[in-house]
matplotlib code that plots the C-alpha trace (Angstrom):
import matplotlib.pyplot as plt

x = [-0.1, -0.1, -2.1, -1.7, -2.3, -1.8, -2.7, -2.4, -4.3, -3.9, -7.5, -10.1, -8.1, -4.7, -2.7, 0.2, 0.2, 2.9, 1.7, 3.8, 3.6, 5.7, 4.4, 7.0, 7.0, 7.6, 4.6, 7.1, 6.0, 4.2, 4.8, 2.2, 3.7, 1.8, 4.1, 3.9, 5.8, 5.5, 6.8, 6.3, 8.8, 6.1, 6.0, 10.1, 9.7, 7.4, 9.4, 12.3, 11.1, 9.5, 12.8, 15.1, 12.6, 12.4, 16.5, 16.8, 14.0, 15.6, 19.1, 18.0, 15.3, 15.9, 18.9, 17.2, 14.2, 11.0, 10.4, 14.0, 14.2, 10.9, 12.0, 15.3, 13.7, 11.6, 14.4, 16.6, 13.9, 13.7, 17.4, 17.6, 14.8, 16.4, 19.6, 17.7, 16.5, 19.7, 21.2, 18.4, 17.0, 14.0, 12.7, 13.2, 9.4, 8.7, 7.4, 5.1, 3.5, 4.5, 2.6, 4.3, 3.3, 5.7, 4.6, 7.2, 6.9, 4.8, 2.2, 3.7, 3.0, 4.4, 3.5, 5.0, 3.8, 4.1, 1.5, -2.2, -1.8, -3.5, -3.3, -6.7, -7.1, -10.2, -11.5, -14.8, -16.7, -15.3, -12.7, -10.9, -8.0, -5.1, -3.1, -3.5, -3.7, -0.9, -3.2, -4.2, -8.2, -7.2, -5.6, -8.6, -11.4, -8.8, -9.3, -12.8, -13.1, -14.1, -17.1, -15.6, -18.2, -16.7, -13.4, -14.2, -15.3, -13.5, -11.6, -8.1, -8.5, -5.5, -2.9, -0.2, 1.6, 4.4, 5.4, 8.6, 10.8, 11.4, 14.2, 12.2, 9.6, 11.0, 10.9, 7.5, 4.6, 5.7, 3.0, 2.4, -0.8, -2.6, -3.4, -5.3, -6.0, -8.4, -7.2, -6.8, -4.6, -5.1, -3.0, -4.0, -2.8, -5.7, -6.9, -9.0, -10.2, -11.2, -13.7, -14.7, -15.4, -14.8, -18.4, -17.9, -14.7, -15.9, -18.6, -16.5, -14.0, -15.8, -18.4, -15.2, -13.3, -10.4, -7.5, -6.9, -10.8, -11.0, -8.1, -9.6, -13.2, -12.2, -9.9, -13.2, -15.6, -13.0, -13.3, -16.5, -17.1, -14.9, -11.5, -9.8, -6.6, -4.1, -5.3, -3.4, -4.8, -2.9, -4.7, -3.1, -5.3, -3.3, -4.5]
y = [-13.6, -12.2, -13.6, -12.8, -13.0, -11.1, -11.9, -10.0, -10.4, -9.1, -7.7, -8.2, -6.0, -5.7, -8.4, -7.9, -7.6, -4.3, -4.5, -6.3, -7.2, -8.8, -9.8, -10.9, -14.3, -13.5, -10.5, -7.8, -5.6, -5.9, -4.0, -3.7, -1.6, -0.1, 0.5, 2.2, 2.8, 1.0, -2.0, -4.0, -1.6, -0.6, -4.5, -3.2, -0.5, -2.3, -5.1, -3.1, -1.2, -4.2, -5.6, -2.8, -1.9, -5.7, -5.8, -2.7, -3.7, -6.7, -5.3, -2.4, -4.2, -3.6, -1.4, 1.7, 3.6, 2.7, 6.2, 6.5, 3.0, 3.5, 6.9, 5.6, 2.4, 4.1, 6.8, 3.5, 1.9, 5.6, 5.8, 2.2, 2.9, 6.3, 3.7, 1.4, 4.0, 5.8, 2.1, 1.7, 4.3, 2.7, 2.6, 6.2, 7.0, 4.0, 4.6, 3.0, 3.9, 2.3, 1.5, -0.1, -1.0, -2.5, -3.5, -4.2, -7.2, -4.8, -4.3, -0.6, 0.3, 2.4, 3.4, 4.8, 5.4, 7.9, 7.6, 6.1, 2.6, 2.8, 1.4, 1.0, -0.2, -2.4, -1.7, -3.2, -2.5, 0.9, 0.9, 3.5, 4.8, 5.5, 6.9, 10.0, 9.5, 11.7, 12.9, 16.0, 14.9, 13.8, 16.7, 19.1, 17.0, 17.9, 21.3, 21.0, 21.8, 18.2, 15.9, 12.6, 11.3, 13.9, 12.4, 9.1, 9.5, 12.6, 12.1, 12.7, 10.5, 8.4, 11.5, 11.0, 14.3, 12.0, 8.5, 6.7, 7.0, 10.9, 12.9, 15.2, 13.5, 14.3, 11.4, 9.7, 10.0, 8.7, 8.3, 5.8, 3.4, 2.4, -1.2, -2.7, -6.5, -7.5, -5.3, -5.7, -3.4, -3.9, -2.5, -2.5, -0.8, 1.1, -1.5, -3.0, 1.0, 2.0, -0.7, -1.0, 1.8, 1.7, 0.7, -2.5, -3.3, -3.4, -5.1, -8.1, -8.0, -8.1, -11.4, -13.2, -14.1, -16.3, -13.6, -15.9, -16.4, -12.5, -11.3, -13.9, -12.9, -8.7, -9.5, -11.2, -8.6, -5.9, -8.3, -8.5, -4.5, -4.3, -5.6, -2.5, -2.7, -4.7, -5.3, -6.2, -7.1, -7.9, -8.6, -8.4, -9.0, -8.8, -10.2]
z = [18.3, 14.5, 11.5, 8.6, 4.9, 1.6, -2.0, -5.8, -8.9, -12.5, -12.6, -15.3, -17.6, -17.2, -19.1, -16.8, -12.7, -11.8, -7.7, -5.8, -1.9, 1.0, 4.5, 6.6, 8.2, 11.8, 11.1, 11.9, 9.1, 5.6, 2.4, -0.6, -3.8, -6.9, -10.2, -13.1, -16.4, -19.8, -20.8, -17.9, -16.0, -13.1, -12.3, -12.0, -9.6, -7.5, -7.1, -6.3, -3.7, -1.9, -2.0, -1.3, 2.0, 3.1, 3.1, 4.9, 7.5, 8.1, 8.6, 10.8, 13.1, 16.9, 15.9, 14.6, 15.8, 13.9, 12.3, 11.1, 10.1, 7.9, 6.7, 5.4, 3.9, 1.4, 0.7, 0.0, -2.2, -4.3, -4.7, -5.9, -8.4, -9.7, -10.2, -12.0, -14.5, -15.0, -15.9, -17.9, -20.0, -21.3, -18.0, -17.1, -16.7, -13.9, -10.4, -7.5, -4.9, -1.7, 1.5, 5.0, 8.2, 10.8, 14.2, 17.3, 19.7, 21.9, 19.3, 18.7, 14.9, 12.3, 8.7, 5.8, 2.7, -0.6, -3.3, -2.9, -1.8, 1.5, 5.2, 7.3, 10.5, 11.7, 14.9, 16.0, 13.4, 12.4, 9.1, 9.3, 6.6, 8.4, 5.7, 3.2, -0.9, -2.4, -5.2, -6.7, -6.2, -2.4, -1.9, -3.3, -0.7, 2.2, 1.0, 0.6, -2.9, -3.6, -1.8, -1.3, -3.6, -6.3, -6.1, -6.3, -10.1, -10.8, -14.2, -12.0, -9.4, -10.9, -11.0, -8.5, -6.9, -4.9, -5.7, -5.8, -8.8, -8.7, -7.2, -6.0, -4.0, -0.6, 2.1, 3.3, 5.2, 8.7, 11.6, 14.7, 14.5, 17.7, 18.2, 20.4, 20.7, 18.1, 16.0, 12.0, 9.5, 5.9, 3.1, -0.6, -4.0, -5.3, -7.4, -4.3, -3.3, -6.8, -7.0, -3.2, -0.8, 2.8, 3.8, 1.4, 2.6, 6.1, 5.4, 4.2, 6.9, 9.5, 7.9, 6.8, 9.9, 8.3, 6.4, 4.0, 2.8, 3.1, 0.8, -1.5, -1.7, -1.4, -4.7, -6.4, -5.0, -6.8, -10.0, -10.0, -9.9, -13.1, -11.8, -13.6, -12.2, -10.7, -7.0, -4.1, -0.4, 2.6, 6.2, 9.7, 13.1, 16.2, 19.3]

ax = plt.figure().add_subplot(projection="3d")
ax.plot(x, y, z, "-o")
ax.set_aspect("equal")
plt.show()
């Protein structure tokens, strides 16, 4: 059995929302993009992407091996957002990040991601982020030229080195995710991460037991700690 749920908010200050998210209704997979670009066209890449993946998803499922099916998903979703901007040249400049996680009927799980929307997993009390920022600060801690608590207020935490929109930002981060029953992955855009660290956002989900109540109340918690960006929360628990 799968529950899930997944909400987005505007922020505190943002007057537009340019995340965008999808969970699936069967639970097969879940999708949380970031955009950016002026004018409104982030909330344009985002929403492609989540589109362009959740078509290819559904046409491919069963049919082609997780890894290549995610792989070619978020290549699809890039092409069709390089399309977009040659059709349109005011929106040459858009991008998102993108984050996925698709599970099989046998609880095997994939992710793919480019950019620094994340994927945790929950296990028993331990959060743990399953994915790798695509940033130049992320990058500097995994060469330990930066403390963790450096980056998180480090005056580039925001600069992206991959995201979707660019020709040349090769295919995604592919890698299997262990479940085991019990269980929870969450994905978020980096509004929830830049207001909340991971001792925070475990705290919540494991005192909030319904999905729904907990998106909810980790969107607030961001608001409450300025709400500086768009957030975006999705919740899966697998039993």
């Amino acid at each position: 059995m799968r529950r899930y749920a997944g909400a987005t908010d505007p922020g505190k200050v943002r007057s537009g929302n340019q995340d965008a998210y999808y969970c699936d209704p069967e639970g097969r997979y879940f999708i949380v993009a970031d955009g950016m670009g002026g004018h409104a066209a982030g909330a344009v890449a985002s929403q492609l992407a989540v589109e362009t993946i959740r078509a290819y998803l559904d046409r491919g499922w069963e049919m082609v091996p997780a890894p290549k099916l995610l792989s070619e998903a978020v290549e699809a979703a890039n092409e069709a957002i390089l399309k977009d901007q040659r059709e349109n040249p005011q929106r040459a400049d858009m991008g998102t990040t993108v984050v996925v996680a698709m599970v099989d009927p046998n609880n095997n799980c994939w992710s793919a991601h480019i950019g620094d929307s994340r994927l945790y997993r929950l296990r028993g009390s331990q959060l743990q982020q399953m994915t790798e920022d695509h940033t130049l600060v992320a990058r500097s801690v995994r060469q330990g030229e930066l403390t963790q608590e450096q980056a998180r207020i480090h005056p580039w935490r925001h600069i992206l080195e991959r995201c979707l929109g660019r020709p040349d930002t090769g295919p995604p981060a592919i890698q299997p995710i262990t479940l085991l029953p019990g269980d929870r992955l969450l994905l978020c855009s980096d509004g929830l991460t830049e207001e909340l660290d991971d001792e925070v956002i475990a705290e919540y989900c494991l005192k909030v037991p319904d999905l729904e109540q907990l998106v909810l109340e980790l969107i607030e918690a961001a608001k409450e700690r300025g709400g500086r960006d768009n957030i975006t929360v999705v919740v899966a628990e697998y039993a």
